[in-house]
Each structure stands twice: as structure tokens, then as C-alpha cells.
Phi, psi and omega in degrees: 000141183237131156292102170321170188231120158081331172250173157302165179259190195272152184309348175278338228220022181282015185240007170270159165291146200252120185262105213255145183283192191277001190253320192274359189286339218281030171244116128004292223259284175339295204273001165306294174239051143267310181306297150321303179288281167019268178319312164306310175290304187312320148345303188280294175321320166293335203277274255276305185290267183014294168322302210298307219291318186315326177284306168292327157318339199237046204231293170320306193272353177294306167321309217267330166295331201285305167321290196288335164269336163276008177255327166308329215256328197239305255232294154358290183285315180318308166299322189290355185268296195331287170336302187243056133269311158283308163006287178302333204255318188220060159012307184276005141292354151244035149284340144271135217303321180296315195292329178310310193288314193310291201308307183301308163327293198303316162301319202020281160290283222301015147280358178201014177282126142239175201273335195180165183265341191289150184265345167313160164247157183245149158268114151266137183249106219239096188283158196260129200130313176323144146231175175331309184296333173294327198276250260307283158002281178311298202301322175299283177328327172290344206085047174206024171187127153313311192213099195306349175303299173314002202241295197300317172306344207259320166243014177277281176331347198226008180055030175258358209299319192281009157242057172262128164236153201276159171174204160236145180232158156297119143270163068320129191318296170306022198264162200236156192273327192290320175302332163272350182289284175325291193322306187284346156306277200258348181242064211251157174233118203285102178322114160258157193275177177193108179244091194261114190288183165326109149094031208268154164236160198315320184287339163254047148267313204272358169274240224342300217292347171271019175260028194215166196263090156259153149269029171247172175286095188306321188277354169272341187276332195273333194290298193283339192259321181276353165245052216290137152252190196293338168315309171261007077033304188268000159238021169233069168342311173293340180303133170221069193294153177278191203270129185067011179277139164298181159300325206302123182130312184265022205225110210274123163319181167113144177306162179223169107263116147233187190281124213269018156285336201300161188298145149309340160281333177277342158281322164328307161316307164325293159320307182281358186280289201295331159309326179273315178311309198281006194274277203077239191299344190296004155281345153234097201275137186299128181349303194312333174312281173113341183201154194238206202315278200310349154251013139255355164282315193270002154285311162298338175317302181285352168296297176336299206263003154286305183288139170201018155232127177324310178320285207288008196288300187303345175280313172329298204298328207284280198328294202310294171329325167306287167343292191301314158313298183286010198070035191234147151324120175310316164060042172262119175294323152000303205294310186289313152345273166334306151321298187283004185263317186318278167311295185304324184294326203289328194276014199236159198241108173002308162287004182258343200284359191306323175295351220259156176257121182249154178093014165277190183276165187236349216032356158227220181322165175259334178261352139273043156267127187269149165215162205274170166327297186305288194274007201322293196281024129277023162254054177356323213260290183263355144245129196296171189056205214271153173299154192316307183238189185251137172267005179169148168282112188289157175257197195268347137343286171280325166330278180315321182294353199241321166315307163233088171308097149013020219267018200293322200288339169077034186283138189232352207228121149226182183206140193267126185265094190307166183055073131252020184068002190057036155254190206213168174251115170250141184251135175285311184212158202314330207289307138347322179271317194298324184303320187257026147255011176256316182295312152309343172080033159270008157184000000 
């Protein structure tokens, strides 16, 4: 551009900048509208960056859409399996909202696949300790989740993993993974107790157990224990029952927690599992005994329901043992009790026995109770030797008292003393016994 000296500029040249000389600033008017073209170019200049700064951004956000659209479109799944492998490995990562958006991408339907169409149902079981990946596993090894991810995305993302608690739950084959997340939520099955005290006989096992919230058939559980067949039978060797002989005797008091499904045979089983646990070697009673398992359960069966202070079980079996030695009539009341409880129950409607009270005084002599031919050897009183079977399941208490009797004292006779606390009075010979029912106020 060339500057005129001393003049303005050319008409062309008006949108340039104006270089005012040294003559012209010393004008007022001149330095005036210097200031001004001053101000205007700087102006322009500033605009002109702006622009400049404005293009590259948006050079920058062309990329970065461009990007973000080949990772939804290309890029996306891939990363979302990697993503939710590392997840599956550290759980507490979806707890983040994206890592959280991925997996759920990445699973997809096996968030909602089910393992099989049958509609049955199962038992699971969920040990204390456990976690999600472990219940998830197990439930995939049983046949009941396709894909162990889904169960951990389901309740690690929704914050349930930590209210899995152990138990056993109802599943069904045919659950959806969010329908086994509910179940184990919610479908947990509560242990009923089953508490059988001491000296207890089968029918008032099968009356109690029909007072408890079981869902099995009370009258197939007393079915199997008073006619056990032989299958299981065979597998509890030791049993040596006479021919049509029952359980009774063998079926061990004592807490249970079960399932309130269970079969009636697997309780039975049970009851007889825990008899034998608590027997051990007392299961094979020495020769030297003199009598064998079964007639010492069913001699302790009668200590059981005589003794009731620890101090007297050997001595009671010492009486009995006594007997059995001279030859003498056992004379146990129990025994005729039982009998007569028997003939009262045949005559009562199953759901009743729950009413019926056992083990009462019969009010009169004992030795008038008539009982049919089948219970004969409980009428102790008029008939010898030992009763055919056990009148109740004994503990080991009485058990051991029958092992090793008491016989020093040569005692053949007691009596129970009243306000004594279930102690008893003993005797050598009847005329002794007679005295301490007179003294006692039994006549």
C-alpha cells in the first residue's frame, strides 16, 4: 500500500488502517479519529480469533462424535463382554451407572432366559457365607440358571446380594433369573422343631407330631414305625426285632429342626439314626449281659417310665433283674398301663389321639385288667417274664442302669413315696414291702 505524504487516503483504501504523520497528530480533531481506527482494528482482530478458536472446536467435537459413533456402532459390544467380565470378577463395580448400562447391554436376554420349561419344584440350599457368585454357580450346576452373570447382575446392581440369607429355599426349573433373585428372597422354608421328650411311646410321637405345622401324612409316619418294612429294616442291622415287631423303643427323643415336608420315612429314619448315634458300642451288648439289644431296651423302656431320680435307675433295674433271676413276676405297672392304653387308642379316630391323656392310673387293681391274647405279656401282674417289646423309648440313663444293675442290695420290691420328689422305698422281702404301703398310705 503506498501512503501519500500529508494527504488522506484514497478512497480504496478506506477500510485500512489510518497512519496519521507527526504534523497531523499535533490536530485535535487528527488524534481523535487516530484513536478511533486504533480501537476498530483491535477489535477486528480479536473477532478474527475467536472465529479461528471457534473452528477448531468444532473440528475437535466433529471428531469426538465421530468417535463415539463408531464405539456405539463397532466398538460398544465389544468392550461391554470385556466390561462385564471384569465386573463378574468384582461385583462392586456395578455399582457404576455405565459399567452397570454395559453388562446389562451385554447380557441381555439371559437376563430373562430360562433354564427349562418343567415347572417342578426343588429344594436349594443356600449355606451361610455364601455369595452371590457362589448361590449363582450352584443354581447354574443344578439346572436352574442358564447364565451365573445374570443372577449376580441382578442382585449386585439392585442391592440385594447382601440380603441373601442361608437356608433352604423352594425353586422352581422353570424361574427366570429375576424370579430366583425373588425366591431366594422370599421363599425361604422355616425348619419345624420337633421336640420329643424322655420315655415317650410311638403313639404319642404320632399324636404330637399331628399338632405341628408338618405337611406330611402322620398316620404313613406311625404306619412305618409300627410295621417298618423290610427294606429299611435291612438297613439297620442291628435291629433285631421278634416277627411283626415294631420300632417301639427305638425311636430317640431329642430336638429335631426339619423340614416340615419331610417324608414319613425319612423321619423315621432319623429318629432311628440319632438312637443308634447316641447307643454307639452300647449296641453290642456283652454276651456276659446275658440278654440281648432288645431286651435291654425293652427292660430299660420299663426303668424309663419307674425311675425319676437319677440316684435309683440302677437300683430299680437291680429290682427288676432281681425278679428275673428268682423267677418271679415282673408285677410293673407300666407295663399293664401300656397294654391298657393300647385297647383304649384302638378304639379312638387317629386325629383324636392328640386328646387322649397317656399313662394314667387305670383306678383299679392291676391285676384285674383283662388285655386280649396280642398284649397278654404286658400283664405283668399275671403274666411271667419279660413283655414281648419296649413300652417306650428309653434314655441312656436307663439303658446303662440295665447294663449294670444294682443287684447288691437284693431288693425285689418298691414304692414310690409320695411329696418324695420321685423317690421310692425299698424292699428285701414282701413282708417289707407290705409295711411300706401301709406306711405310705397305700392301704
Amino acid at each position: 500500500m503506498t501512503i501519500r505524504g500529508g494527504g488522506g487516503p484514497r478512497s480504496d483504501d478506506r477500510t485500512r488502517s489510518y497512519a496519521p504523520s507527526q504534523a497531523e497528530l499535533r490536530d485535535p480533531v487528527t488524534r481523535a479519529r487516530a484513536a478511533r481506527e486504533m480501537r476498530t482494528g483491535r477489535k477486528g482482530l480479536a473477532g478474527r480469533r475467536v472465529a479461528a478458536i471457534a473452528g477448531i472446536l468444532a473440528v475437535v467435537a466433529a471428531v469426538l462424535l465421530g468417535s463415539f459413533i463408531a464405539f456405539t456402532t463397532v466398538l460398544r459390544p465389544a468392550v461391554a463382554g470385556w466390561v462385564a467380565g471384569m465386573a463378574y470378577d468384582s461385583p462392586s463395580l456395578l455399582g457404576v451407572g455405565w459399567i452397570s448400562d454395559l453388562v446389562h447391554d451385554d447380557l441381555g436376554a439371559a437376563l430373562t432366559d430360562k433354564a427349562s420349561t418343567d415347572p417342578s419344584e426343588v429344594d436349594f440350599a443356600v449355606q451361610q457365607g455364601d455369595t452371590a457368585a457362589g448361590i449363582a454357580n450352584r443354581l447354574a450346576a443344578e439346572g436352574l440358571l442358564k447364565d451365573p452373570r445374570a443372577f449376580v447382575y441382578l442382585t449386585t446392581s439392585k442391592g440385594l446380594a447382601s440380603q441373601l440369607e442361608a437356608g433352604t429355599f423352594v425353586l422352581r426349573k422353570d424361574m427366570t433369573p429375576g424370579q430366583l433373585v425373588s425366591a431366594l428372597l422370599e421363599s425361604k422354608v422355616f425348619a419345624t422343631t420337633i421336640a420329643l421328650r424322655d420315655g415317650l411311646r410311638i403313639e404319642q410321637i404320632a399324636a404330637y407330631l399331628q399338632t405341628l405345622p408338618l405337611k406330611m401324612d402322620v398316620s404313613e409316619f406311625y404306619s412305618i414305625a409300627t410295621r417298618p418294612p423290610a427294606a429299611l429294616l435291612a438297613d439297620y442291622p442291628w435291629l433285631k426285632l421278634p416277627k411283626g415287631g415294631s420300632l417301639e423303643g427305638y425311636l430317640a427323643g431329642g430336638i429335631y429342626g426339619v423340614d416340615p415336608r419331610i417324608e414319613p420315612e425319612a423321619l423315621v429314619r432319623k429318629l432311628l439314626d440319632a438312637f443308634a448315634a447316641e447307643m454307639g458300642d452300647r449296641l453290642d451288648v456283652p454276651a456276659s449281659r446275658g440278654l440281648s439289644l432288645h431286651e435291654v431296651v425293652t427292660l430299660a423302656s420299663i426303668v424309663e417310665r419307674e425311675a425319676a431320680v437319677d440316684s435309683e435307675y440302677a437300683k430299680i433295674a437291680g429290682v427288676y433283674q432281681n425278679r428275673i433271676d428268682e423267677g418271679m413276676l415282673f408285677n410293673a405297672d407300666p407295663t399293664v398301663i401300656y397294654g391298657q392304653d393300647t385297647v383304649n387308642l384302638k378304639g379312638l379316630a387317629f386325629d383324636q389321639w392328640p386328646t387322649y391323656s397317656f399313662w394314667e392310673q387305670i383306678g383299679k387293681p392291676l391285676a384285674d385288667v383283662k388285655l386280649p391274647t396280642a398284649l397278654a405279656s404286658f400283664q405283668t401282674y399275671v403274666n411271667p417274664g419279660m413283655p414281648a417289646w419296649p413300652i417306650a423309648t428309653p434314655t441312656l440313663k436307663s439303658i446303662d442302669a440295665v447294663l449294670k444293675p444294682d443287684t447288691a442290695g437284693g431288693y425285689l420290691y418298691f414304692v414310690a413315696i409320695p411329696d418324695g420328689g420321685g423317690k421310692h422305698a425299698f424292699a428285701k422281702t414282701y413282708e417289707q414291702h407290705l409295711a411300706n404301703l401301709k406306711k405310705y398310705g397305700y392301704e
